[in-house]
Structures are given as C-alpha cells and as structure tokens.
VEXMI-555361 format. One record per atom (N, C-alpha, C): residue number from 1; atom name; x negated, y negated, z. Coordinates in steps of 0.1 Angstrom, whole numbers, plus 5000, padded with zeros to 4 digits. Last residue first. Layout:
# residues N
r k->NUM | a->CA | c1->X | c2->Y | c3->Z .
...
END
This chain:
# residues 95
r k->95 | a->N | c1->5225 | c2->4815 | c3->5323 .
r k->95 | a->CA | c1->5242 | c2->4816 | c3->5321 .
r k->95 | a->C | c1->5246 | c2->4831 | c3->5322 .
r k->94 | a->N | c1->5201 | c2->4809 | c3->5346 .
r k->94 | a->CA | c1->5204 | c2->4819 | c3->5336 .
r k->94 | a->C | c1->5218 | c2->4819 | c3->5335 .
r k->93 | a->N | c1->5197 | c2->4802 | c3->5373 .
r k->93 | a->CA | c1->5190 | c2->4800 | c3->5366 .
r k->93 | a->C | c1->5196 | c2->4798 | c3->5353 .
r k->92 | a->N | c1->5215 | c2->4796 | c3->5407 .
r k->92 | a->CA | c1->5216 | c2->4803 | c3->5395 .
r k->92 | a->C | c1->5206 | c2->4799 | c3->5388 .
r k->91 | a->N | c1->5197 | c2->4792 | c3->5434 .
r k->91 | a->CA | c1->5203 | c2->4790 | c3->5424 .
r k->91 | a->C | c1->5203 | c2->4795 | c3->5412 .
r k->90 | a->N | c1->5191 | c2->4820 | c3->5456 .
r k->90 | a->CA | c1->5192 | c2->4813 | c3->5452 .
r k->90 | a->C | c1->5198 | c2->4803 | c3->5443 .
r k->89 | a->N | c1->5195 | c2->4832 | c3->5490 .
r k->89 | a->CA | c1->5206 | c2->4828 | c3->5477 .
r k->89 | a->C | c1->5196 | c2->4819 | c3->5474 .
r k->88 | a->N | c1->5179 | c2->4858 | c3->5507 .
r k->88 | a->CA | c1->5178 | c2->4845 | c3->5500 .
r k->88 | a->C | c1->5185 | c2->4845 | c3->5492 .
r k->87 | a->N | c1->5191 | c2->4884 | c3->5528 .
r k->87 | a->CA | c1->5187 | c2->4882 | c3->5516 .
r k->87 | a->C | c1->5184 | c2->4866 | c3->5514 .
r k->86 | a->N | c1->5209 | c2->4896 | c3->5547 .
r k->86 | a->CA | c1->5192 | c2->4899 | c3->5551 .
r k->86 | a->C | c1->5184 | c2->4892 | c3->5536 .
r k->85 | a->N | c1->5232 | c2->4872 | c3->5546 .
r k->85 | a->CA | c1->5230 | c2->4884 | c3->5552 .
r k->85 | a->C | c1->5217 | c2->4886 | c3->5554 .
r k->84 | a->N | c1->5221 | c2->4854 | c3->5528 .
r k->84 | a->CA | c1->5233 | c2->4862 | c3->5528 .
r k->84 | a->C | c1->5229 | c2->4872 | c3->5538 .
r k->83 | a->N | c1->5214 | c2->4816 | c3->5529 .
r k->83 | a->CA | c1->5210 | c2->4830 | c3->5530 .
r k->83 | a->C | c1->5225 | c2->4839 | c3->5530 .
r k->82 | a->N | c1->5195 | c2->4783 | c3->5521 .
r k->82 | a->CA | c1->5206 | c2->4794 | c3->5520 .
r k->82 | a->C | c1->5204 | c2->4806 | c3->5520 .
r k->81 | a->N | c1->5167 | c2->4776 | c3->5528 .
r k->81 | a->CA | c1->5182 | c2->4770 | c3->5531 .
r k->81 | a->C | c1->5194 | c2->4774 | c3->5528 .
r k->80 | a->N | c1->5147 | c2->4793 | c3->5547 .
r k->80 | a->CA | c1->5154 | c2->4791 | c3->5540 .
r k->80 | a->C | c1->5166 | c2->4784 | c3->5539 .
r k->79 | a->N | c1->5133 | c2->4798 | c3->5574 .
r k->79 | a->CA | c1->5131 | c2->4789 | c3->5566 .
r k->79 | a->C | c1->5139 | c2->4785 | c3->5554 .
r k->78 | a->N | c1->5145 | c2->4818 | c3->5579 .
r k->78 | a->CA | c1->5144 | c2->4809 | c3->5593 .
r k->78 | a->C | c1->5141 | c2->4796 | c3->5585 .
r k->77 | a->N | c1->5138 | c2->4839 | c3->5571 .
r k->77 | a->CA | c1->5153 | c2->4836 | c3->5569 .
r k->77 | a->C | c1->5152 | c2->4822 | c3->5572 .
r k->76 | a->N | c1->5114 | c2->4851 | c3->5587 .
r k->76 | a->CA | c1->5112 | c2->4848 | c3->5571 .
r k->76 | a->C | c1->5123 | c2->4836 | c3->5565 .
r k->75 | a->N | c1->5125 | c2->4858 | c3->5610 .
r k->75 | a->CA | c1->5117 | c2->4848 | c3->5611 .
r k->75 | a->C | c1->5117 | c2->4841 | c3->5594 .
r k->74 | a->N | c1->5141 | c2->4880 | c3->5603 .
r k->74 | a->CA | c1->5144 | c2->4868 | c3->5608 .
r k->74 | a->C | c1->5139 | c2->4856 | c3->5609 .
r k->73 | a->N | c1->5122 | c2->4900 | c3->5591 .
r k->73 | a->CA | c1->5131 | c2->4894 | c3->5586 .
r k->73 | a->C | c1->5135 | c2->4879 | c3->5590 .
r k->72 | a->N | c1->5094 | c2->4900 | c3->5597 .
r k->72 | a->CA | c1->5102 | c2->4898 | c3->5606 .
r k->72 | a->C | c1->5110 | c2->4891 | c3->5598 .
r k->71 | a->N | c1->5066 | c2->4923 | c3->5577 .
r k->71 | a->CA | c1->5076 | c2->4906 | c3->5579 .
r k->71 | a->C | c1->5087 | c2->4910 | c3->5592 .
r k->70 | a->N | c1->5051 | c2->4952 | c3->5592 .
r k->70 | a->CA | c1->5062 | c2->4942 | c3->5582 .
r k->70 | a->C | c1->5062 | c2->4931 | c3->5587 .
r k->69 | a->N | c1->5024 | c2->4971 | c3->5597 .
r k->69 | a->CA | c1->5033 | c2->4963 | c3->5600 .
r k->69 | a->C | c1->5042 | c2->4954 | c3->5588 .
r k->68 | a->N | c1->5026 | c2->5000 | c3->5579 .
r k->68 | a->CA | c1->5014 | c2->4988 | c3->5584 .
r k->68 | a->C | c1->5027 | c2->4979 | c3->5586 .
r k->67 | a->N | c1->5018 | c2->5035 | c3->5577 .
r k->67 | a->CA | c1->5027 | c2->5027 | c3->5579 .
r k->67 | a->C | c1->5018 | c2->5013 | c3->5583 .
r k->66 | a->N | c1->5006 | c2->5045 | c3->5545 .
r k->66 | a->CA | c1->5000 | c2->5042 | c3->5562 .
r k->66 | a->C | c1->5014 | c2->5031 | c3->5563 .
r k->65 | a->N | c1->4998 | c2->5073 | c3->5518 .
r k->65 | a->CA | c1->5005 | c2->5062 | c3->5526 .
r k->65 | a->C | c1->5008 | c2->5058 | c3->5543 .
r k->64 | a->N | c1->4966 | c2->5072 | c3->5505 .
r k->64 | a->CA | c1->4975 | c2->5075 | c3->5518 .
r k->64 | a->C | c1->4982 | c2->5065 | c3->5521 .
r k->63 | a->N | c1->4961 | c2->5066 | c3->5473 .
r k->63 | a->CA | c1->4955 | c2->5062 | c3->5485 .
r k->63 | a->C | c1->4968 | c2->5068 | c3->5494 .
r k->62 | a->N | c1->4946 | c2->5083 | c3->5447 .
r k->62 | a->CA | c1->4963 | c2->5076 | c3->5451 .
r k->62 | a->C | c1->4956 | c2->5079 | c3->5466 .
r k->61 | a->N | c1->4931 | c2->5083 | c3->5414 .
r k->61 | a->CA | c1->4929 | c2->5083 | c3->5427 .
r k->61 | a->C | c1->4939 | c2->5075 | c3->5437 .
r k->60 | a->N | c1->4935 | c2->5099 | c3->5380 .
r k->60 | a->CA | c1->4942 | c2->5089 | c3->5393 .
r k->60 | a->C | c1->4935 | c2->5092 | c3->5405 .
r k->59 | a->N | c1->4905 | c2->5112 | c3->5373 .
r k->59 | a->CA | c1->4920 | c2->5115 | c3->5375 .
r k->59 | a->C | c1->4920 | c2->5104 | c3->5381 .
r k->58 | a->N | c1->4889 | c2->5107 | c3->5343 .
r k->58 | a->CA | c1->4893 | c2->5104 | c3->5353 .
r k->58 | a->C | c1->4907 | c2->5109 | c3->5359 .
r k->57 | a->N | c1->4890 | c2->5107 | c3->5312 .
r k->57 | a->CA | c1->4887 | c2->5120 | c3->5322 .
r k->57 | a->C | c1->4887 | c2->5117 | c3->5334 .
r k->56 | a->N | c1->4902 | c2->5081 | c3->5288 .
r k->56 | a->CA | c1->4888 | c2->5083 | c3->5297 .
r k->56 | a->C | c1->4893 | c2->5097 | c3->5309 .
r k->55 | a->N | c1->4917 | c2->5080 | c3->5272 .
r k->55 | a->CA | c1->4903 | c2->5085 | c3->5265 .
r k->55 | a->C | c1->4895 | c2->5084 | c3->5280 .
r k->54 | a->N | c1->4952 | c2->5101 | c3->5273 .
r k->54 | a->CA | c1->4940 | c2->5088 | c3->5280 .
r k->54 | a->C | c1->4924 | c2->5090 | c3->5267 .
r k->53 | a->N | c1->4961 | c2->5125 | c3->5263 .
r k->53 | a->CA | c1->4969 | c2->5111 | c3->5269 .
r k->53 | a->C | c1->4962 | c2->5099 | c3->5273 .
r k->52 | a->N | c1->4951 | c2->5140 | c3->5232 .
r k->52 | a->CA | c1->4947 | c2->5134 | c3->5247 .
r k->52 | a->C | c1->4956 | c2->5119 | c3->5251 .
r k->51 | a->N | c1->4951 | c2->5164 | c3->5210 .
r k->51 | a->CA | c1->4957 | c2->5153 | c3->5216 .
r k->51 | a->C | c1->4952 | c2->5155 | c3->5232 .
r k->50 | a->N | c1->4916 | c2->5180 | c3->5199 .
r k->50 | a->CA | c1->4928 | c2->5181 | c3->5208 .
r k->50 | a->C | c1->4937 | c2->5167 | c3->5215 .
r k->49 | a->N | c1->4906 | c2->5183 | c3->5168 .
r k->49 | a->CA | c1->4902 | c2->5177 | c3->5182 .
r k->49 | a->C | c1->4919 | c2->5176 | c3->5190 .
r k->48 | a->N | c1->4908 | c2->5194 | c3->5146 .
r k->48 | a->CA | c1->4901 | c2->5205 | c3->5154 .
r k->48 | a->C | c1->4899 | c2->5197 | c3->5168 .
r k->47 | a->N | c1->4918 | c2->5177 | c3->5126 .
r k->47 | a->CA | c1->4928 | c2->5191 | c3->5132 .
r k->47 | a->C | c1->4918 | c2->5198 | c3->5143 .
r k->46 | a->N | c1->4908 | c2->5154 | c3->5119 .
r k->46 | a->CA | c1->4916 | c2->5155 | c3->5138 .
r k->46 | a->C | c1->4919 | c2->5169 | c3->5136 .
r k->45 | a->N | c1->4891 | c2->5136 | c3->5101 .
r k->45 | a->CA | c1->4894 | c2->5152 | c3->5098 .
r k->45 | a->C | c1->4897 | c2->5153 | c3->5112 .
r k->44 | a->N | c1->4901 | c2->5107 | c3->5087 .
r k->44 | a->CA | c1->4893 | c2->5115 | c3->5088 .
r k->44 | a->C | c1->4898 | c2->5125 | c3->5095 .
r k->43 | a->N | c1->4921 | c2->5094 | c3->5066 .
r k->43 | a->CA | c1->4911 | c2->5103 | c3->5055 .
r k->43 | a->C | c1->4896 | c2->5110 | c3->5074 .
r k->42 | a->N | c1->4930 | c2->5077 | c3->5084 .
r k->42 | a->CA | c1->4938 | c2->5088 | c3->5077 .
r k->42 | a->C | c1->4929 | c2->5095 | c3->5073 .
r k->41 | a->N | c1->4909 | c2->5057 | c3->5085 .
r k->41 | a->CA | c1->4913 | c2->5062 | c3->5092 .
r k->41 | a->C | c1->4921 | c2->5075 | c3->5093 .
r k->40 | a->N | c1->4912 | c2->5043 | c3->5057 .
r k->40 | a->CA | c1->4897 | c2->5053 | c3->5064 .
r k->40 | a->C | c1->4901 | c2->5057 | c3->5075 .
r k->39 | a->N | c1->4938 | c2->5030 | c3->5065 .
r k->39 | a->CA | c1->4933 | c2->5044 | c3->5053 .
r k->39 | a->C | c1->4926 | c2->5048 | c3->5054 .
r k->38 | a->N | c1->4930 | c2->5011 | c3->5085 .
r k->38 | a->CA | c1->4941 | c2->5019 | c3->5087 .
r k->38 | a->C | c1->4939 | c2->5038 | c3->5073 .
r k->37 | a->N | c1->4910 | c2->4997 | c3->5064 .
r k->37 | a->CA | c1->4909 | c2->4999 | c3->5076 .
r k->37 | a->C | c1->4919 | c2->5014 | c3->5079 .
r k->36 | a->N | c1->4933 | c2->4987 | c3->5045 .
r k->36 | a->CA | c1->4919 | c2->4995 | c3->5038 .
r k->36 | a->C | c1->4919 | c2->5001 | c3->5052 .
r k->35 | a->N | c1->4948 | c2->4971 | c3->5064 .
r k->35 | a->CA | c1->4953 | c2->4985 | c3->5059 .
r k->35 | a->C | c1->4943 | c2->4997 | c3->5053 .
r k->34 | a->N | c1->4931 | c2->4953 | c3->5070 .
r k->34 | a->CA | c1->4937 | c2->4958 | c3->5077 .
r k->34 | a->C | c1->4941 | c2->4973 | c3->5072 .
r k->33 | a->N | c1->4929 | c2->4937 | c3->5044 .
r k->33 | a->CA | c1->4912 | c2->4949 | c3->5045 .
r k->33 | a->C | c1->4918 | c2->4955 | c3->5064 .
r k->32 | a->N | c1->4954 | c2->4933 | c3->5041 .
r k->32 | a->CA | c1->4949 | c2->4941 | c3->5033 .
r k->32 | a->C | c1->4936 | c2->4948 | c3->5040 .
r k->31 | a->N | c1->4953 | c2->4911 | c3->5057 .
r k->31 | a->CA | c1->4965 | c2->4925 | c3->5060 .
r k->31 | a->C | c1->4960 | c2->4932 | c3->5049 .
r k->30 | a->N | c1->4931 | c2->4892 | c3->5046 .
r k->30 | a->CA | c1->4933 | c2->4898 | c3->5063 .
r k->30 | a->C | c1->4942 | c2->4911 | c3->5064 .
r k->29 | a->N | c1->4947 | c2->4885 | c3->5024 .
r k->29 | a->CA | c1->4933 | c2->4893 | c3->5023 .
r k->29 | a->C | c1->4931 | c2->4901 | c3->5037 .
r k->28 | a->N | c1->4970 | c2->4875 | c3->5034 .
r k->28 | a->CA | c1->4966 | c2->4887 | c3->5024 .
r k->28 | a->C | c1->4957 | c2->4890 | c3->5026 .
r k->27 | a->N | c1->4952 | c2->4851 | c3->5048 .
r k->27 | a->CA | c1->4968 | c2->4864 | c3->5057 .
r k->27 | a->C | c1->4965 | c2->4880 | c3->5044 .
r k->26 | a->N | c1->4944 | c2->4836 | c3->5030 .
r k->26 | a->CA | c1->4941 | c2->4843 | c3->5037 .
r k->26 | a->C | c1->4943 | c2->4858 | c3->5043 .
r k->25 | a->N | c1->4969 | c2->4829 | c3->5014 .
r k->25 | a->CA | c1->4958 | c2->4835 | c3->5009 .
r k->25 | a->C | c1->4954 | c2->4844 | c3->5020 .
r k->24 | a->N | c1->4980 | c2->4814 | c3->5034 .
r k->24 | a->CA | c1->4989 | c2->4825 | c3->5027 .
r k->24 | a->C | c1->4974 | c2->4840 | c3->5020 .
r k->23 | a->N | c1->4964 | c2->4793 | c3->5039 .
r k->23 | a->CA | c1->4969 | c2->4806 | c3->5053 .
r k->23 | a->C | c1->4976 | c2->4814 | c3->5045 .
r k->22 | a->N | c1->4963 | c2->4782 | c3->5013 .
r k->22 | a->CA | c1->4952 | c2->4787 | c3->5018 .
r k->22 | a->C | c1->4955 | c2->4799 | c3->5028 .
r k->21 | a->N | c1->4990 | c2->4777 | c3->5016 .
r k->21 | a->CA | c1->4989 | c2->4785 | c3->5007 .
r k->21 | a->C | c1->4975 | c2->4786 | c3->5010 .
r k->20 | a->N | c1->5005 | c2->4773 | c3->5046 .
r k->20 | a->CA | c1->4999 | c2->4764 | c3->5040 .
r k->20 | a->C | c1->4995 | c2->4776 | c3->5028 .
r k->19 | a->N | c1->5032 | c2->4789 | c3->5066 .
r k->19 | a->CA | c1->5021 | c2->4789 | c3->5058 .
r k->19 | a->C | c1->5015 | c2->4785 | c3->5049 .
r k->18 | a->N | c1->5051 | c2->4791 | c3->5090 .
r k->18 | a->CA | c1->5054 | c2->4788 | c3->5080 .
r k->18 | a->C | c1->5035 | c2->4783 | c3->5078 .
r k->17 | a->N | c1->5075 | c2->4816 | c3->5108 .
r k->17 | a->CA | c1->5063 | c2->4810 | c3->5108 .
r k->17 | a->C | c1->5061 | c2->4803 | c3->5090 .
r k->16 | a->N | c1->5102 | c2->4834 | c3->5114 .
r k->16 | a->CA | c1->5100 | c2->4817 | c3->5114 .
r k->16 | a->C | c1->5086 | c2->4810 | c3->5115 .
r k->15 | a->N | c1->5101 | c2->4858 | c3->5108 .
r k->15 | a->CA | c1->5087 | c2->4856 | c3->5121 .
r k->15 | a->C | c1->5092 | c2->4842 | c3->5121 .
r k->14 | a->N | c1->5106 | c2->4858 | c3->5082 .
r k->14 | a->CA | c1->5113 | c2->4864 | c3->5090 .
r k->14 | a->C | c1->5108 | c2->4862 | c3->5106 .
r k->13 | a->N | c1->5086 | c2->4843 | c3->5071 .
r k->13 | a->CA | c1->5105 | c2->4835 | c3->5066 .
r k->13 | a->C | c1->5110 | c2->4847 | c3->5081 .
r k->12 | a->N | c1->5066 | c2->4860 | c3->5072 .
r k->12 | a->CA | c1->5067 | c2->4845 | c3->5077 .
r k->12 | a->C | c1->5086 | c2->4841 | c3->5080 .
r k->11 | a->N | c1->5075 | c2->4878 | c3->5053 .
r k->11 | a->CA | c1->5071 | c2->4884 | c3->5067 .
r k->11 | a->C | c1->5070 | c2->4874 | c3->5076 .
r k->10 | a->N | c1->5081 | c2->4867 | c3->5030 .
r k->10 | a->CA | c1->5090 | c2->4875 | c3->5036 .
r k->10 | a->C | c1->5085 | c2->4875 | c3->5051 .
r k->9 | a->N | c1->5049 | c2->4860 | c3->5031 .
r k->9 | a->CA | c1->5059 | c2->4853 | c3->5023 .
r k->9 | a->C | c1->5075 | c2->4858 | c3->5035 .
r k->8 | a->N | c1->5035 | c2->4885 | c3->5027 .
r k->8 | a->CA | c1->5032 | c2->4876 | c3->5031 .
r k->8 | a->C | c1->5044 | c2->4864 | c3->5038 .
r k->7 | a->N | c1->5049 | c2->4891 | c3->5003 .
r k->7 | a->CA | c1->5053 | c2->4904 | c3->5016 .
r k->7 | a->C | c1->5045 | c2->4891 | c3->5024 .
r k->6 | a->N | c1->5039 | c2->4875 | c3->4982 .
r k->6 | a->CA | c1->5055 | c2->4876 | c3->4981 .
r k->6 | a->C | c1->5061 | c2->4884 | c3->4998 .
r k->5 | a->N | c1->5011 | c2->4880 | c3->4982 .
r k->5 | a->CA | c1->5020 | c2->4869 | c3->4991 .
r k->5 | a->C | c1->5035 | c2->4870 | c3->4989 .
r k->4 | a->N | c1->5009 | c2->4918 | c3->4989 .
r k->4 | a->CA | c1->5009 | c2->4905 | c3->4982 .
r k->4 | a->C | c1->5018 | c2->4892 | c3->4989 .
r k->3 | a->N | c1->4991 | c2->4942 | c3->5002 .
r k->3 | a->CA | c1->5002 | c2->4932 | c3->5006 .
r k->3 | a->C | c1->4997 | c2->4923 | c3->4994 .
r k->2 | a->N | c1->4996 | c2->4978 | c3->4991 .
r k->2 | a->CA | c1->4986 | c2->4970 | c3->4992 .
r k->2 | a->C | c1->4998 | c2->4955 | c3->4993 .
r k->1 | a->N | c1->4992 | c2->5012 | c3->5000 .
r k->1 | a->CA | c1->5000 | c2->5000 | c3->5000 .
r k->1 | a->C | c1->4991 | c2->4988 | c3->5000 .
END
C-alpha cells in the first residue's frame, strides 16, 4: 500500500487538521517510509519464536498487605463545606 495526498488529504479532513502543501508532501513521504518500515517487518521469519506477553522475564514483585493507620473521617469532613454523610458534595461539573 502506498499513501498519496488524496489519503493524506482524507485523513486530515477527517482528524479536522489542515495542511500547508509542503506538510502535505511531507506527511506522504513520512506515511510511506512508515509503511516500507511496517513491510520489512512482515517479511521476517516469527514461526519459530514463541508469543510473549511482555519482553522483559521479570515476575511482578507484590509487597505485603499491612494494615497502616487511616484518615479520621471526621476530622477530614471538618473542613469541607458541604458533605453527605461520610462523603464530600461537590459541584456539579459536567451536564
């Protein structure tokens, strides 16, 4: 597959981005030696290497859970200027 400014072009109009005809140029040449890129990739030989979820052989290391002291709800409340119960009201944000 190879990109021309017409796919260039489309791909802006749809992204709402808008491109001087040098940035048009460019962009092509850039999504192209992208793709060349992406095709030397295909062409090399995985059947003998085993899927892997990570590249690095580390296991997770998961620390002990320790009971450690908490906030005092009450005190926390103490400050705020509106509250429900064990919670903070805020103001709305978001319709």
């Amino acid at each position: 597959m190879t990109i021309d400014s017409s796919v260039v072009k489309k791909i802006a109009n749809l992204s709402k981005l808008k491109f001087d005809k040098n940035q048009e140029s460019h962009l092509v040449k850039e999504l192209n030696n992208i793709l060349d890129w992406v095709d030397k990739l295909q062409e090399v030989e995985t059947s003998d290497i085993e899927p892997m979820l990570s590249v690095f052989n580390e296991k997770m290391v998961m620390r002990n859970d320790e009971v450690a002291q908490s906030f005092n709800v009450d005190k926390l409340l103490q400050n705020s200027p509106r509250k429900d119960s064990d919670f903070f009201v805020v103001p709305k944000v978001i319709e």
